[in-house]
N, CA, C and O atoms as CSV, one atom per row, in Angstrom:
chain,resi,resn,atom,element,x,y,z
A,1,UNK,N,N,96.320,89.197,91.858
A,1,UNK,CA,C,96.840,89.192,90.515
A,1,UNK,C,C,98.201,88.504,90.558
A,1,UNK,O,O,99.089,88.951,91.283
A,2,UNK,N,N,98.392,87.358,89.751
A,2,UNK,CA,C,99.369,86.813,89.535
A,2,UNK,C,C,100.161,87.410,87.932
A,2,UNK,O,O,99.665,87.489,86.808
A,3,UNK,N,N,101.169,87.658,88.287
A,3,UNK,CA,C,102.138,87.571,86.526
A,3,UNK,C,C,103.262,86.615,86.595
A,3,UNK,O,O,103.719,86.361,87.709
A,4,UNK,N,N,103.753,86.066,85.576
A,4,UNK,CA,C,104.313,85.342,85.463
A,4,UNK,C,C,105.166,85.482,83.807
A,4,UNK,O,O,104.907,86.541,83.235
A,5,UNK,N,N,105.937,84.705,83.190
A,5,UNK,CA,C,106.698,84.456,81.808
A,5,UNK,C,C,105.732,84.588,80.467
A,5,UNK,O,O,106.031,85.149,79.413
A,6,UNK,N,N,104.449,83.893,80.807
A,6,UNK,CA,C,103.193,84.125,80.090
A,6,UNK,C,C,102.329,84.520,80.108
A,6,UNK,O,O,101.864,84.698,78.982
A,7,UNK,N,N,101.525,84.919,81.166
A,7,UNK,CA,C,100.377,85.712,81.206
A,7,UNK,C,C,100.486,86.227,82.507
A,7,UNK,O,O,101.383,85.949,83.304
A,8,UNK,N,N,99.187,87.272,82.763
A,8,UNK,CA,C,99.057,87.695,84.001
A,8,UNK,C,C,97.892,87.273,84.347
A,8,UNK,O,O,97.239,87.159,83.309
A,9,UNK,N,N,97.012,86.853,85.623
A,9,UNK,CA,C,95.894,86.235,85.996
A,9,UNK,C,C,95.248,86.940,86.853
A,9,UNK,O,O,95.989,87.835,87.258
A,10,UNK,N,N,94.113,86.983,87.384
A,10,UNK,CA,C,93.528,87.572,88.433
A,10,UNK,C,C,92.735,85.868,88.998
A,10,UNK,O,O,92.115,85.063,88.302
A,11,UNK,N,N,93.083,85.799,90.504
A,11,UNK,CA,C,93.190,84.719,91.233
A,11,UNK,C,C,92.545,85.027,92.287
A,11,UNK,O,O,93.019,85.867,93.052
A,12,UNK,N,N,90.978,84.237,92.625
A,12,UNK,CA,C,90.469,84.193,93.804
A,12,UNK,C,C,91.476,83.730,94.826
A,12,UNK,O,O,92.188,82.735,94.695
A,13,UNK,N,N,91.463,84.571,95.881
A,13,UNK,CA,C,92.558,84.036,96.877
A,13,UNK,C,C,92.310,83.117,97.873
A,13,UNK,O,O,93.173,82.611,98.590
A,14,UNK,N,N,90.669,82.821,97.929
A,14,UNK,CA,C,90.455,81.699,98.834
A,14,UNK,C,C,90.575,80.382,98.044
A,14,UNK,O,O,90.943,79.276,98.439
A,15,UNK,N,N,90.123,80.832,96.693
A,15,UNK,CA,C,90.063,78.673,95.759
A,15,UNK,C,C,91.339,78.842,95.440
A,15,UNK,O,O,92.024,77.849,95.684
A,16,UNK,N,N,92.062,80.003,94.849
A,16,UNK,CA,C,93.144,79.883,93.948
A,16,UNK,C,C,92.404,79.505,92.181
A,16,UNK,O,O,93.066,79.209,91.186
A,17,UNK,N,N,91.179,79.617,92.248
A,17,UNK,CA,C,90.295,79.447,91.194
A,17,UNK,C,C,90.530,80.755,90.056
A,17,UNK,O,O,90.585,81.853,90.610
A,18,UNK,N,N,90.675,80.775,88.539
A,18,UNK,CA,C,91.455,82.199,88.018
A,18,UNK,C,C,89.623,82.813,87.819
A,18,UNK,O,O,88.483,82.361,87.703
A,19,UNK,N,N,90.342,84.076,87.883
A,19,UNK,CA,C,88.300,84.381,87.231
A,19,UNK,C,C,88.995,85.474,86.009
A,19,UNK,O,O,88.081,85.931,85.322
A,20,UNK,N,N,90.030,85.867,85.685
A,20,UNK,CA,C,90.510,86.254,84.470
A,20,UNK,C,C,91.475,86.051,83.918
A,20,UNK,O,O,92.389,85.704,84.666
A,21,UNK,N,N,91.781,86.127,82.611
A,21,UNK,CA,C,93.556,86.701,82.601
A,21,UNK,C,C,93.424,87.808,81.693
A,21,UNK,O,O,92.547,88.034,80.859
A,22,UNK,N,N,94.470,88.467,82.012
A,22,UNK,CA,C,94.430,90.093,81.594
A,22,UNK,C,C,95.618,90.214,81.308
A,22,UNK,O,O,96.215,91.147,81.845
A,23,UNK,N,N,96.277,89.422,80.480
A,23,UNK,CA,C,97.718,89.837,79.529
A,23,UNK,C,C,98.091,88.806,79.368
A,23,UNK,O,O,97.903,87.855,80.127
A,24,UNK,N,N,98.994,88.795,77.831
A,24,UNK,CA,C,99.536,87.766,77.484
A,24,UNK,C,C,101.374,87.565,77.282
A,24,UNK,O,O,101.810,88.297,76.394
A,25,UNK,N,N,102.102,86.967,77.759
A,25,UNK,CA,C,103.131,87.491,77.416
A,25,UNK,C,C,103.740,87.574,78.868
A,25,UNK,O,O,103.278,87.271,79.968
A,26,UNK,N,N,105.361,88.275,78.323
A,26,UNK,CA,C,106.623,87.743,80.041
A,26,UNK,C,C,105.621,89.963,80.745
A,26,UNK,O,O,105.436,91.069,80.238
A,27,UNK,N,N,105.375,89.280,82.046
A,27,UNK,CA,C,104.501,90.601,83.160
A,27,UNK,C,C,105.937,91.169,83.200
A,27,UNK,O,O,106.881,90.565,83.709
A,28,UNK,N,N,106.038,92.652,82.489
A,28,UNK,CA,C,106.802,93.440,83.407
A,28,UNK,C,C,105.951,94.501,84.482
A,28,UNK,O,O,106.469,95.030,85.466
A,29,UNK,N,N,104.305,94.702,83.979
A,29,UNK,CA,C,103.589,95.599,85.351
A,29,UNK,C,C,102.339,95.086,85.410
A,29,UNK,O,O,101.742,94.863,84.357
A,30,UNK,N,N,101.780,94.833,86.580
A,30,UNK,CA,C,100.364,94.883,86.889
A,30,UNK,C,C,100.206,95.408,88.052
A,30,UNK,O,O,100.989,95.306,88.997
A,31,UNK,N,N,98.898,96.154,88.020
A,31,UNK,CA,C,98.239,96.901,89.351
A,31,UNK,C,C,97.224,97.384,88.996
A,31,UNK,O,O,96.974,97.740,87.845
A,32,UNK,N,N,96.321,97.477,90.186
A,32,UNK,CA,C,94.959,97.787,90.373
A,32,UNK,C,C,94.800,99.122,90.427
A,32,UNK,O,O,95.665,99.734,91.053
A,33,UNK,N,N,94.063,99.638,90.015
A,33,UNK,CA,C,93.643,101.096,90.104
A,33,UNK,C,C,93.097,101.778,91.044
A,33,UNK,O,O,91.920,101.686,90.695
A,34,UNK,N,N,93.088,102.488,92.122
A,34,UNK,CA,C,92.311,102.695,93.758
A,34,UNK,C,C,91.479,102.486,93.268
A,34,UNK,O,O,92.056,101.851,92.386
A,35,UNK,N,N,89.947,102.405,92.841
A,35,UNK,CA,C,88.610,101.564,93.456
A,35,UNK,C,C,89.223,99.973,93.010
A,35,UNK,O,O,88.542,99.053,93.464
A,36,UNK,N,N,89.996,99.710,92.475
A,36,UNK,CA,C,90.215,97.769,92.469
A,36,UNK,C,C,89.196,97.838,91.180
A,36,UNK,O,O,88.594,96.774,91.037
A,37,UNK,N,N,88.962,98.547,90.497
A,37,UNK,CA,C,87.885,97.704,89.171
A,37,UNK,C,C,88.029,98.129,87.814
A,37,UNK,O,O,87.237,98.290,86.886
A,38,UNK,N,N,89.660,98.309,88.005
A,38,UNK,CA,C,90.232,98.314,86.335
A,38,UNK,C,C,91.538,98.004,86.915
A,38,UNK,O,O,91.935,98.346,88.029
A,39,UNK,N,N,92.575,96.862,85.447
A,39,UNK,CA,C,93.797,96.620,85.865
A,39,UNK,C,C,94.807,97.364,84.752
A,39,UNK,O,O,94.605,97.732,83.595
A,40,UNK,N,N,95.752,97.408,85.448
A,40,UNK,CA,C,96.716,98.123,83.957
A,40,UNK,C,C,97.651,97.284,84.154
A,40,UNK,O,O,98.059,96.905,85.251
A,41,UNK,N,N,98.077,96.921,82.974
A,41,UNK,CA,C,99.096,95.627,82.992
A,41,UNK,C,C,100.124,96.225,81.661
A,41,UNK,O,O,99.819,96.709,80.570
A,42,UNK,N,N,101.582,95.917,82.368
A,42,UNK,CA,C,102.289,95.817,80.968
A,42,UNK,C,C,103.175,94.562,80.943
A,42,UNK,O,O,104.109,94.153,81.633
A,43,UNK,N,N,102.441,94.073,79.763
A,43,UNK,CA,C,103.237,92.575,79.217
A,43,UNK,C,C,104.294,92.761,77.972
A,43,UNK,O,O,104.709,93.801,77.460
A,44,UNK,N,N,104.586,91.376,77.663
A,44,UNK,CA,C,106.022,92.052,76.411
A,44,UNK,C,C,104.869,92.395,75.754
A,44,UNK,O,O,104.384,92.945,76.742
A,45,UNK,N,N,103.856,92.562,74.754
A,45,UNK,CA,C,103.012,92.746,74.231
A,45,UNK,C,C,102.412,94.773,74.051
A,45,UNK,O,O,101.966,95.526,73.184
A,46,UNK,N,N,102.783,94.805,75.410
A,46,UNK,CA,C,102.936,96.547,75.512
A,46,UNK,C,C,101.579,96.477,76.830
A,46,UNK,O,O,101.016,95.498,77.320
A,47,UNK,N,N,101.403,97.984,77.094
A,47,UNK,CA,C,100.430,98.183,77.511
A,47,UNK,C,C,98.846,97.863,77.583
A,47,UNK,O,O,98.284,97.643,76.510
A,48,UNK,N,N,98.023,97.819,78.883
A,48,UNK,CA,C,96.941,97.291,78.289
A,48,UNK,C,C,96.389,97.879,80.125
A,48,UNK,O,O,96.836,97.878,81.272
A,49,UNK,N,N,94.779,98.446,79.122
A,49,UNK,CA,C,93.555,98.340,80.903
A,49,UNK,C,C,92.515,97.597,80.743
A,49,UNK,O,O,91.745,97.751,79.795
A,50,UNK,N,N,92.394,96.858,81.493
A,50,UNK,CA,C,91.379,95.604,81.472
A,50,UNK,C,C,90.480,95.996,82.860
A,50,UNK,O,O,90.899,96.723,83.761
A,51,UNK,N,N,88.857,95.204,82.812
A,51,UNK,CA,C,88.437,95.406,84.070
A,51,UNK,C,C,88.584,93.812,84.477
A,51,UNK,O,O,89.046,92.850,83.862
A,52,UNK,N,N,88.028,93.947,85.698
A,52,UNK,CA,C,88.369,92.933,86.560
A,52,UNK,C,C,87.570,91.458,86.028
A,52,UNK,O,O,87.777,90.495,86.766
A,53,UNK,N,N,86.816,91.248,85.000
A,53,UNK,CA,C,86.385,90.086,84.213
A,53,UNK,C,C,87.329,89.649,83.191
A,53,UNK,O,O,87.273,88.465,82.857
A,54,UNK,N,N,88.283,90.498,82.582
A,54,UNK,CA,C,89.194,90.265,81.772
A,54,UNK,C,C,88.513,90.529,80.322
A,54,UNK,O,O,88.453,89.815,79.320
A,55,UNK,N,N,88.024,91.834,80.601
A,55,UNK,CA,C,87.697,92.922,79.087
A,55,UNK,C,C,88.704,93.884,78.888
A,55,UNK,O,O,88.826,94.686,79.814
A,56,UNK,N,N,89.386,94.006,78.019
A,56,UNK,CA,C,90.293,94.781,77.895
A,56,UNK,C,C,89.718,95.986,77.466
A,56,UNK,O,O,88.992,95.952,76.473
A,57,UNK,N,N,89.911,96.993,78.019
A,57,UNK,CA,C,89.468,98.377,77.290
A,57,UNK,C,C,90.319,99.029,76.187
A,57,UNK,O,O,89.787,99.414,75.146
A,58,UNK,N,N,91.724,99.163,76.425
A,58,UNK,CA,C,92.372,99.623,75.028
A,58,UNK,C,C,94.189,99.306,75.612
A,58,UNK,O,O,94.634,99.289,76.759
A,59,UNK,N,N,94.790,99.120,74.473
A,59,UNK,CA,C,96.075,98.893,74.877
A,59,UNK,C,C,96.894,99.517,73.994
A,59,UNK,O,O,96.307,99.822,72.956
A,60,UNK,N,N,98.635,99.970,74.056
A,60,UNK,CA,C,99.636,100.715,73.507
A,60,UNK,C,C,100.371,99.493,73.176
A,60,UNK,O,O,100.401,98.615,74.038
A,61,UNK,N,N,101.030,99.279,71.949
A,61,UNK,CA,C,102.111,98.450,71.917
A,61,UNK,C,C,103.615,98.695,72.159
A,61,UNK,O,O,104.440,97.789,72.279
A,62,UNK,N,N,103.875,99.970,72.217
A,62,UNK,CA,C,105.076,101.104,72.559
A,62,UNK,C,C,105.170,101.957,73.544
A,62,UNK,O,O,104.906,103.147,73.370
A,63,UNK,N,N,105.559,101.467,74.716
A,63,UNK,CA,C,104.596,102.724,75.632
A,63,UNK,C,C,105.820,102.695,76.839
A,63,UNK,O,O,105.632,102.648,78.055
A,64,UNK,N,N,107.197,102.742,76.080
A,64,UNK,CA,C,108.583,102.737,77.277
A,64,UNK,C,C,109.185,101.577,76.908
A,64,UNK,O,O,109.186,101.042,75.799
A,65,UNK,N,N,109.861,101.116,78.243
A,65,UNK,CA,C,110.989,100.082,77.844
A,65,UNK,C,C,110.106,98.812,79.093
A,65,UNK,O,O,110.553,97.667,79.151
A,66,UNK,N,N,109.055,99.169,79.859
A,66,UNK,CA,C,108.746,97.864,80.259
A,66,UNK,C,C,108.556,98.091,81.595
A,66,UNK,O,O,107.567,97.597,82.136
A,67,UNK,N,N,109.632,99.009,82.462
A,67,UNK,CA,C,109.845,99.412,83.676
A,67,UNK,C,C,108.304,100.576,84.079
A,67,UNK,O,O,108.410,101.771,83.806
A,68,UNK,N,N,107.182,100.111,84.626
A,68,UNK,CA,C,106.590,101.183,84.957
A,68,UNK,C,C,105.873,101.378,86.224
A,68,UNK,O,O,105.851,100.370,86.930
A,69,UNK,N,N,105.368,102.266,86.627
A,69,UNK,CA,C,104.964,102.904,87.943
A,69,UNK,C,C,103.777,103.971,88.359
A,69,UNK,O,O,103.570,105.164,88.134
A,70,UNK,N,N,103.022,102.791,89.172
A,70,UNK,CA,C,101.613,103.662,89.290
A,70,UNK,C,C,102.009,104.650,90.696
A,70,UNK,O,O,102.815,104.255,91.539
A,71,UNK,N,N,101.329,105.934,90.784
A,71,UNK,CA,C,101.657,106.801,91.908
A,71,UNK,C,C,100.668,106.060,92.982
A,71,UNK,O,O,99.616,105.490,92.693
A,72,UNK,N,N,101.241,106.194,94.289
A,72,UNK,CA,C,100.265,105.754,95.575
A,72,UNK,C,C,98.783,106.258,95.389
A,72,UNK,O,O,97.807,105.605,95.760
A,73,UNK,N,N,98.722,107.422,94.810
A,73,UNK,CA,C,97.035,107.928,95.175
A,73,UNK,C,C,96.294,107.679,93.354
A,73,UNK,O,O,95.257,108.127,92.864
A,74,UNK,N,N,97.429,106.742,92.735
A,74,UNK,CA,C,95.913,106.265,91.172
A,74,UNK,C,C,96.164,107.334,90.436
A,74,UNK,O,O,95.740,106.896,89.366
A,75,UNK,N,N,96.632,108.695,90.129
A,75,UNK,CA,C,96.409,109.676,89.454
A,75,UNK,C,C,97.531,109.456,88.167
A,75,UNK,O,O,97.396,109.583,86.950
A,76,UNK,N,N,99.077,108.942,89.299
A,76,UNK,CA,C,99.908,109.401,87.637
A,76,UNK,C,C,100.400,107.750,87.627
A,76,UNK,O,O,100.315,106.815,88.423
A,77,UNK,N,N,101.017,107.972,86.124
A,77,UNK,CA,C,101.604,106.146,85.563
A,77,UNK,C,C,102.171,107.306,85.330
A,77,UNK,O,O,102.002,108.515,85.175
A,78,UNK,N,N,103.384,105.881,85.395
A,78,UNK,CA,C,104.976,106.676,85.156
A,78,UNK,C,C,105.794,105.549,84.294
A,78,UNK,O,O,105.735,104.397,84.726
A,79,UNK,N,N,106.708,105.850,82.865
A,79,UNK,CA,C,107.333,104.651,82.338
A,79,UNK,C,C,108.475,105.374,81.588
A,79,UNK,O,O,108.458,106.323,80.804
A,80,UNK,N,N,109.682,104.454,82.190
A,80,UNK,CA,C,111.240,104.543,81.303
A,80,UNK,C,C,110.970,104.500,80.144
A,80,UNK,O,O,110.250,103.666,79.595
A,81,UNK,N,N,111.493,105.345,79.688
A,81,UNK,CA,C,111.879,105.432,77.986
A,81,UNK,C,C,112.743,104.237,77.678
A,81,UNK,O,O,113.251,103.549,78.563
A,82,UNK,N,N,112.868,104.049,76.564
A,82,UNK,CA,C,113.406,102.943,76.298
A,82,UNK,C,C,115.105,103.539,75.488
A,82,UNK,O,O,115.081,104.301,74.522
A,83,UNK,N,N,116.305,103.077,76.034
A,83,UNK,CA,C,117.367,103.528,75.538
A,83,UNK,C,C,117.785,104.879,76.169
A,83,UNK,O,O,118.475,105.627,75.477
A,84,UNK,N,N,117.394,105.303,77.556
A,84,UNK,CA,C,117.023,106.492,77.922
A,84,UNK,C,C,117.186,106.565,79.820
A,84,UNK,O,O,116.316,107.110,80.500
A,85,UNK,N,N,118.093,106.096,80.266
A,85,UNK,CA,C,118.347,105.319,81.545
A,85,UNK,C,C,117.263,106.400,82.432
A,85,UNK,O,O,116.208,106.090,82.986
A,86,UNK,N,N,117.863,107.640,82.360
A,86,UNK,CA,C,117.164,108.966,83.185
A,86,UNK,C,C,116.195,109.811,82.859
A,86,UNK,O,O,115.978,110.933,83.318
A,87,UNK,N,N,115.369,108.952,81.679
A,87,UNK,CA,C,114.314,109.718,81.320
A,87,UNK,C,C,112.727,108.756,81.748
A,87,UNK,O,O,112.589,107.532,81.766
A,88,UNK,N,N,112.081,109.430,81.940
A,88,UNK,CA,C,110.660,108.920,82.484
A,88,UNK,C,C,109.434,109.905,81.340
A,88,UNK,O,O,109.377,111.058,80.912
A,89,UNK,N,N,108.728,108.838,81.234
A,89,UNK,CA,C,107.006,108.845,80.844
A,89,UNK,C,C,106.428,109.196,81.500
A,89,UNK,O,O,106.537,108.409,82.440
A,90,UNK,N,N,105.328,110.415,81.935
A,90,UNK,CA,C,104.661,110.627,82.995
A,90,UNK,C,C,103.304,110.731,82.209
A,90,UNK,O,O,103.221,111.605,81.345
A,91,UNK,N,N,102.097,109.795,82.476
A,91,UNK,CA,C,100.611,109.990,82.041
A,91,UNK,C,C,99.447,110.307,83.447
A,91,UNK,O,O,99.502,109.896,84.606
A,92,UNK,N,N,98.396,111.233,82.738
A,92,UNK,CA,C,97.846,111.595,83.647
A,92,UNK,C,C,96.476,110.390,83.516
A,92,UNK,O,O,95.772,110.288,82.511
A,93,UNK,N,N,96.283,109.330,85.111
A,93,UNK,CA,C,95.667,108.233,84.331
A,93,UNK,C,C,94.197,108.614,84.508
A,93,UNK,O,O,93.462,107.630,84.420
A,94,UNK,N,N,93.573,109.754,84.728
A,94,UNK,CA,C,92.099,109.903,84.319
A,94,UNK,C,C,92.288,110.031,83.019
A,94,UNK,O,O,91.862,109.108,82.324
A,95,UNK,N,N,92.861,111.006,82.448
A,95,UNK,CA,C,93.164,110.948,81.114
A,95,UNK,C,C,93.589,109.601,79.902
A,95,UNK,O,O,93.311,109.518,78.706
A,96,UNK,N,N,94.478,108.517,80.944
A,96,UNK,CA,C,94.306,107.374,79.957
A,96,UNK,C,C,93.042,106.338,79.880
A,96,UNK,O,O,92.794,105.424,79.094
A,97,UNK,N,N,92.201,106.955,81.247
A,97,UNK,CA,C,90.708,106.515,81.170
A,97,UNK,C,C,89.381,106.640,80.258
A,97,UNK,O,O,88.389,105.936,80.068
A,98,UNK,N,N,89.889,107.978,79.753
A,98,UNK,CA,C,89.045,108.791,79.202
A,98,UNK,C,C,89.359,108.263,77.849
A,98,UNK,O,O,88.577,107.721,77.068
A,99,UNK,N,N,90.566,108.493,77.703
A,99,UNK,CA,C,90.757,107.739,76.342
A,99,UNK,C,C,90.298,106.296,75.823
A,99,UNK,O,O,89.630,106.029,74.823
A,100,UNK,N,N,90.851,105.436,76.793
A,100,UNK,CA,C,90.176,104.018,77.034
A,100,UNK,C,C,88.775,103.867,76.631
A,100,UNK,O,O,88.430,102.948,75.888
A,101,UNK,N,N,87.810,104.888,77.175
A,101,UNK,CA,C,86.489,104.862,77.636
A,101,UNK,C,C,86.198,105.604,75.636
A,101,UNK,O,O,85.365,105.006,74.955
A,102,UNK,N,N,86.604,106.258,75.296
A,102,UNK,CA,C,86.353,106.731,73.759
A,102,UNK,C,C,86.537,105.475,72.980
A,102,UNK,O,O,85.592,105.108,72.282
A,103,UNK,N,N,87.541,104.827,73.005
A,103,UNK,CA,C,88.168,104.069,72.510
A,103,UNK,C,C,86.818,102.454,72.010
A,103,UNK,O,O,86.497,101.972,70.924
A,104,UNK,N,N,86.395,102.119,73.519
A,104,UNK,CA,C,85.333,101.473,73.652
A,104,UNK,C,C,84.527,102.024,72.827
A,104,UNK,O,O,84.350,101.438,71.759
A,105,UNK,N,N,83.897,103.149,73.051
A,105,UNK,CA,C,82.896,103.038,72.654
A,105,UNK,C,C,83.137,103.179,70.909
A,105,UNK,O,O,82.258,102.769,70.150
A,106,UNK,N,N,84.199,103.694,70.468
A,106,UNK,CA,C,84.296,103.908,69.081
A,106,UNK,C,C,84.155,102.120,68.520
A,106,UNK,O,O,83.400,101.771,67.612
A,107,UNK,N,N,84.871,101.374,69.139
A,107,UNK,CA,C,84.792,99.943,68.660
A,107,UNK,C,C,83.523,98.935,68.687
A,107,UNK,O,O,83.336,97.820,68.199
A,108,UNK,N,N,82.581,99.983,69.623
A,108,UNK,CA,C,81.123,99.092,70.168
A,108,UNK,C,C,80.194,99.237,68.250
A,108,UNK,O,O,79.425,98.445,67.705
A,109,UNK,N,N,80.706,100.471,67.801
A,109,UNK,CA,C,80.190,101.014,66.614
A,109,UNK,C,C,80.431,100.412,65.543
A,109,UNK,O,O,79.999,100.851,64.477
């Protein structure tokens, strides 16, 4: 996964060939989720989980100040408040899965 000023990409690493992009906008976060087959990205645009084809499942447009942080073992996202130096966002991310996963299907309808 590449980010950059405008988008974020997901990049075969042997061609350098893109096989998605999964945000639009200056990358303040991207990372893979432990199994690797959903991304959570935050662009200026806000929050967003995409799978690895570049389907977005559901995104926040307000969701901190930009600064955020997945825990080593996938369970918690963590994000600065915005205006708020010592305060932190803590989400539980099965729970922003679950939501994601409602979310889909309410829009398939």
């Amino acid at each position: 996964m590449v980010g950059g000023p405008k988008s974020a990409r997901l990049l075969n690493l042997s061609s350098g060939k893109q096989i998605a992009q999964v945000g639009v906008g200056y990358t303040n976060f991207a990372s893979f989720d432990q199994p690797g087959s959903l991304v959570f990205t935050y662009m200026s645009s806000g929050f967003s989980v995409w799978d690895t084809a570049g389907k977005k499942f559901c995104s926040q447009s307000d969701m901190g100040n930009g600064t955020i942080a997945l825990s080593p073992n996938g369970t918690w996202l963590a994000a600065g408040q915005v205006n708020r130096a010592t305060d932190i966002l803590v989400w539980n991310v099965h729970e922003i899965l679950a939501v994601c996963s409602a979310d889909d299907e309410t829009s398939r309808h």
